[in-house]
C-alpha positions as a LaTeX table, in Angstrom:
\begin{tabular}{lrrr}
\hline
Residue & $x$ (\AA) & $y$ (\AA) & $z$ (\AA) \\
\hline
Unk1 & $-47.64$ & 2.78 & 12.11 \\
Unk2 & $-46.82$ & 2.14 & 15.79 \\
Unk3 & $-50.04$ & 2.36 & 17.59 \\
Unk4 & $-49.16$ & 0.72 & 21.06 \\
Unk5 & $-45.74$ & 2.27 & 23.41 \\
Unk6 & $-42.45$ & 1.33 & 22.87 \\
Unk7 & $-40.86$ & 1.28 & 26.31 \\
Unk8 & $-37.32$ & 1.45 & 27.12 \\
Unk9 & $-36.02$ & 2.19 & 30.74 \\
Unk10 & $-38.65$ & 5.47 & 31.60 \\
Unk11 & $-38.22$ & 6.26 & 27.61 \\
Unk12 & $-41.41$ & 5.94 & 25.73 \\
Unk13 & $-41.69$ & 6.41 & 21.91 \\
Unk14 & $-44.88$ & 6.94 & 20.32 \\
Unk15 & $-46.50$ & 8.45 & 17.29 \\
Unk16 & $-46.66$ & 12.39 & 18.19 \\
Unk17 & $-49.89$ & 14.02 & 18.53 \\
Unk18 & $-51.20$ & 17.44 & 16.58 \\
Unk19 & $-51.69$ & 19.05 & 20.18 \\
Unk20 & $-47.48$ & 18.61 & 20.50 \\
Unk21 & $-46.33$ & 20.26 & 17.29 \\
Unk22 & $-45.71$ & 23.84 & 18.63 \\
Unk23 & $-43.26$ & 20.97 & 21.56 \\
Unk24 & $-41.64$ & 19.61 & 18.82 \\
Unk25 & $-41.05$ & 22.43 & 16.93 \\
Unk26 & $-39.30$ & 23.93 & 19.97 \\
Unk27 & $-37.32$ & 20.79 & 20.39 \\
Unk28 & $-36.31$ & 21.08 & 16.79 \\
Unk29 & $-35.13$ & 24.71 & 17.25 \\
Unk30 & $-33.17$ & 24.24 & 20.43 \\
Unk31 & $-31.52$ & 20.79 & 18.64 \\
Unk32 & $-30.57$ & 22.72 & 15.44 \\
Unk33 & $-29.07$ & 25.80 & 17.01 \\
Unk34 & $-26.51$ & 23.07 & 18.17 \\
Unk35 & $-24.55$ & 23.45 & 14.91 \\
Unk36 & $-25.28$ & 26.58 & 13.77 \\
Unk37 & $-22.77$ & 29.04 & 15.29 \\
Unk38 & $-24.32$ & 32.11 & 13.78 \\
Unk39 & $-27.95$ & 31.34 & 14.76 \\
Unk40 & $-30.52$ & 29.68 & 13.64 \\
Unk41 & $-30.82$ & 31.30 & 9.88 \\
Unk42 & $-34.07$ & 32.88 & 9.72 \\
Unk43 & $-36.12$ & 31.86 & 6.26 \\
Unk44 & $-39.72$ & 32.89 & 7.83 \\
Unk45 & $-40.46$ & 29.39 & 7.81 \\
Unk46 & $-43.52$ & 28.72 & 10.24 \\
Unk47 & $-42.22$ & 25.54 & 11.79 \\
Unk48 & $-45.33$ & 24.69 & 14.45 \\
Unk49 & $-48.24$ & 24.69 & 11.05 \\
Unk50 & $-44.92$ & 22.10 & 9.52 \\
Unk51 & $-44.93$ & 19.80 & 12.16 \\
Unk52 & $-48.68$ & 20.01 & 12.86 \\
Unk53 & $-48.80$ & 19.02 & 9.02 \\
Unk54 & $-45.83$ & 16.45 & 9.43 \\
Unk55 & $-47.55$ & 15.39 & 12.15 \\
Unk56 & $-51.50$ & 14.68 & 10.57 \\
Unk57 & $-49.88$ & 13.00 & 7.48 \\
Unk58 & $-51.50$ & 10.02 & 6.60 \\
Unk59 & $-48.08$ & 8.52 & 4.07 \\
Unk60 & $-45.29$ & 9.49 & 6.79 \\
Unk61 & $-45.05$ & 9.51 & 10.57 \\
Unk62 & $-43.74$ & 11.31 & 13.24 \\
Unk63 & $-42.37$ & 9.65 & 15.64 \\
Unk64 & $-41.61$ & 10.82 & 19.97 \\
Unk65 & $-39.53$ & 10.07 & 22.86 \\
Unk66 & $-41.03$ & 11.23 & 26.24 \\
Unk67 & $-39.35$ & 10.69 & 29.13 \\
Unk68 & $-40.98$ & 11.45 & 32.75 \\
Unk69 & $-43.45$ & 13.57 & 30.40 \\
Unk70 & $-41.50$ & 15.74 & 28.57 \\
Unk71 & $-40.67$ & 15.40 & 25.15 \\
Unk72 & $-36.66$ & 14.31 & 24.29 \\
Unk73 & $-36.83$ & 13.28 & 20.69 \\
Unk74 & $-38.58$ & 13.61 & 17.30 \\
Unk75 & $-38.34$ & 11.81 & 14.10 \\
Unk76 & $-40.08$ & 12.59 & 11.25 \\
Unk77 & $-40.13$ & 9.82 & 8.07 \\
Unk78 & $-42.71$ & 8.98 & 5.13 \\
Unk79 & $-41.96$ & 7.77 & 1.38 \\
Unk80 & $-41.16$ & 10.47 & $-1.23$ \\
Unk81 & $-43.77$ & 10.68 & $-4.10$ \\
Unk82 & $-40.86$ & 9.94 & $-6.28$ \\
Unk83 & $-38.68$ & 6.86 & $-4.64$ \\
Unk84 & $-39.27$ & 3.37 & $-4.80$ \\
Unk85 & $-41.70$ & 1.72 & $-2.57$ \\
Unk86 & $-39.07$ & 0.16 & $-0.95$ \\
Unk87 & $-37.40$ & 3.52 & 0.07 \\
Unk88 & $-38.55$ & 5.54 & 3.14 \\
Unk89 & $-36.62$ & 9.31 & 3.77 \\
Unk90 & $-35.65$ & 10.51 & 7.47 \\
Unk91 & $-36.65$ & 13.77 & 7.36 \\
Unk92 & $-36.05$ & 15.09 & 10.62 \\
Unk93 & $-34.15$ & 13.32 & 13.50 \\
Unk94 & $-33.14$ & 15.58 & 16.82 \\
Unk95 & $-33.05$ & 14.76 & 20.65 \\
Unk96 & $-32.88$ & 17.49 & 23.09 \\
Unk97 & $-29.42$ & 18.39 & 23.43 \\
Unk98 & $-30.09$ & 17.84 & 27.51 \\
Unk99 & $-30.46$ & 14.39 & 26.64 \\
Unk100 & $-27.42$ & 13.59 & 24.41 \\
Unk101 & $-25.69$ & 10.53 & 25.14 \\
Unk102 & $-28.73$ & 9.29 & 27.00 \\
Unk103 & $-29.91$ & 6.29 & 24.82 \\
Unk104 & $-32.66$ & 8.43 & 23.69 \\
Unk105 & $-31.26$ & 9.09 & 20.04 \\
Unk106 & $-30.40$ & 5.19 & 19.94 \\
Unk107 & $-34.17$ & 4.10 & 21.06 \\
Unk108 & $-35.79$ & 5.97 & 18.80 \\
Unk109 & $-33.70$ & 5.13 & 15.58 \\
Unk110 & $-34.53$ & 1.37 & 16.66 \\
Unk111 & $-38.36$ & 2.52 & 16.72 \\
Unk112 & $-37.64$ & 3.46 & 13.57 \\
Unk113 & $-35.85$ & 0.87 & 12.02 \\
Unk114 & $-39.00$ & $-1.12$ & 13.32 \\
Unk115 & $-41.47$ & 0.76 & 11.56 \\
Unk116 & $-39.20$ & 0.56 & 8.15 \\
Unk117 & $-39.07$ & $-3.24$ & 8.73 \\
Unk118 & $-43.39$ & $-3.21$ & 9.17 \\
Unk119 & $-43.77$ & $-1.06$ & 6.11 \\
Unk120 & $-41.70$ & $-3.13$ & 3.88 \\
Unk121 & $-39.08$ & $-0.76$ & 3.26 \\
Unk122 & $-35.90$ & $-2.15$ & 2.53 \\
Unk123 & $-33.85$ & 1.31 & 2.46 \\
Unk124 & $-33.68$ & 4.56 & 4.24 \\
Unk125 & $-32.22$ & 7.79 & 3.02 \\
Unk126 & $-31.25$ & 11.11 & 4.86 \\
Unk127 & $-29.07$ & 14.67 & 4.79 \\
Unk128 & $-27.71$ & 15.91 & 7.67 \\
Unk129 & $-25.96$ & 18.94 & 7.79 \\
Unk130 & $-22.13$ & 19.09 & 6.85 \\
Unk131 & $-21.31$ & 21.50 & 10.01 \\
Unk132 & $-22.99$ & 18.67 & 12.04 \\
Unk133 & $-20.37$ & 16.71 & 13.24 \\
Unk134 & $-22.06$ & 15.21 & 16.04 \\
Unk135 & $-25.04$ & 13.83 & 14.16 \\
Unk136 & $-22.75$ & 12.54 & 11.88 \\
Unk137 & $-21.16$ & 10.14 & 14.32 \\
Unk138 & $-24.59$ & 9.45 & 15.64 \\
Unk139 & $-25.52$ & 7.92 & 11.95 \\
Unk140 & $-22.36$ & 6.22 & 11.28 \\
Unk141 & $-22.93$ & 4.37 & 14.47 \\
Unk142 & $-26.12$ & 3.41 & 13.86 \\
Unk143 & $-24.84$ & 1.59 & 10.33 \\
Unk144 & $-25.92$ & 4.79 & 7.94 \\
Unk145 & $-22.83$ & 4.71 & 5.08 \\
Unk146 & $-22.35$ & 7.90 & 2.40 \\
Unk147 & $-25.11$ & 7.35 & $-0.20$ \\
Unk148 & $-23.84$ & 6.15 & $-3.16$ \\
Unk149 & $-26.44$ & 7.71 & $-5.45$ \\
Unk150 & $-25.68$ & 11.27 & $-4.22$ \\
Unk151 & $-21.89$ & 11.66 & $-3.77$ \\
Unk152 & $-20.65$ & 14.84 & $-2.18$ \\
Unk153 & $-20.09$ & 17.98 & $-4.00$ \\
Unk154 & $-18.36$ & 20.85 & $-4.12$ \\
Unk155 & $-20.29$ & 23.58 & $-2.23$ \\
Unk156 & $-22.89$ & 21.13 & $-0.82$ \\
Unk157 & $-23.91$ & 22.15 & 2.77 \\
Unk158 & $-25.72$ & 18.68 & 3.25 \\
Unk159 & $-24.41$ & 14.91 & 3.24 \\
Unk160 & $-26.22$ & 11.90 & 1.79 \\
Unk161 & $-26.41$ & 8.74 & 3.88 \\
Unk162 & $-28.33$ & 5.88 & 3.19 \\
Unk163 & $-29.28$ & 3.11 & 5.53 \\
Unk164 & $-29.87$ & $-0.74$ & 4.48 \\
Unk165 & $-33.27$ & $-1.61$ & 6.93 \\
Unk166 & $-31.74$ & $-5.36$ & 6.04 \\
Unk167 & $-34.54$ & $-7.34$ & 7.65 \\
Unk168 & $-37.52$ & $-6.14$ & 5.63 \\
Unk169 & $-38.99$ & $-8.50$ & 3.79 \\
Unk170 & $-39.03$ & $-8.27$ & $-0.41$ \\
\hline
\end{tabular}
């Protein structure tokens, strides 16, 4: 887990406290609406109590950018019960859309390519909403490619990417 502050320019990413989840939430809501014309859908899902649990998980971490104390990024990773040990799953990945284009979403990927490197993972997996262009071309930059073991299909309103961490260690 990162323990000490990453740094960049006025950017700092650190692990995200309990006290910040109703923040982050927020941040998630405001980053989401981005691609969904309609609205947010509403499925009565009480996102604060799921970050706050994200958030106190002792097998994943959740990852923030603050800049000049405010918070302009999340990212949200652990293991699933189910995948190799050498797999880790982005869960959630959203900067504030006031802060697109900023280096923020690039910063904290790298923070998180760091952890994956620490932990030993060797791969990283993700979905990111077909509708979400923009994300999309965020991912593609950063070296995520279609997952191979989850090809699109018909109907499907996510895509499967999968990222090679390439300097873990076996």
């Amino acid at each position: 887990m990162i323990r000490a502050h990453r740094t960049v320019d006025s950017l700092v990413i650190r692990t995200a406290l309990p006290v910040e989840a109703a923040a982050v939430a927020d941040l998630h809501a405001r980053a989401r609406s981005t691609y969904y014309p309609e609205g947010l859908p509403e499925d009565g899902t009480d996102w604060p109590a799921r970050w706050r649990e994200a958030i106190g998980r002792t097998d994943g971490q959740v990852l923030c950018a603050v800049r000049d104390a405010r918070l302009v990024g999340i990212a949200s990773f652990r293991r699933p019960a189910d995948a190799p040990v050498d797999m880790v799953k982005l869960f959630q990945f959203h900067v504030d859309p006031g802060h697109w284009r900023t280096g923020v979403g690039g910063a904290l990927h790298a923070a998180c390519a760091e952890q994956w490197t620490a932990d030993r993972r060797r791969f990283a997996e993700l979905d990111v909403h077909v509708a979400n262009e923009r994300a999309q071309a965020f991912y593609t930059r950063q070296g995520w490619l279609p997952d191979p073991a989850h090809p699109p299909a018909a109907g499907d309103h996510h895509l499967y990417l999968r990222y090679s961490v390439g300097r873990a260690t076996p």
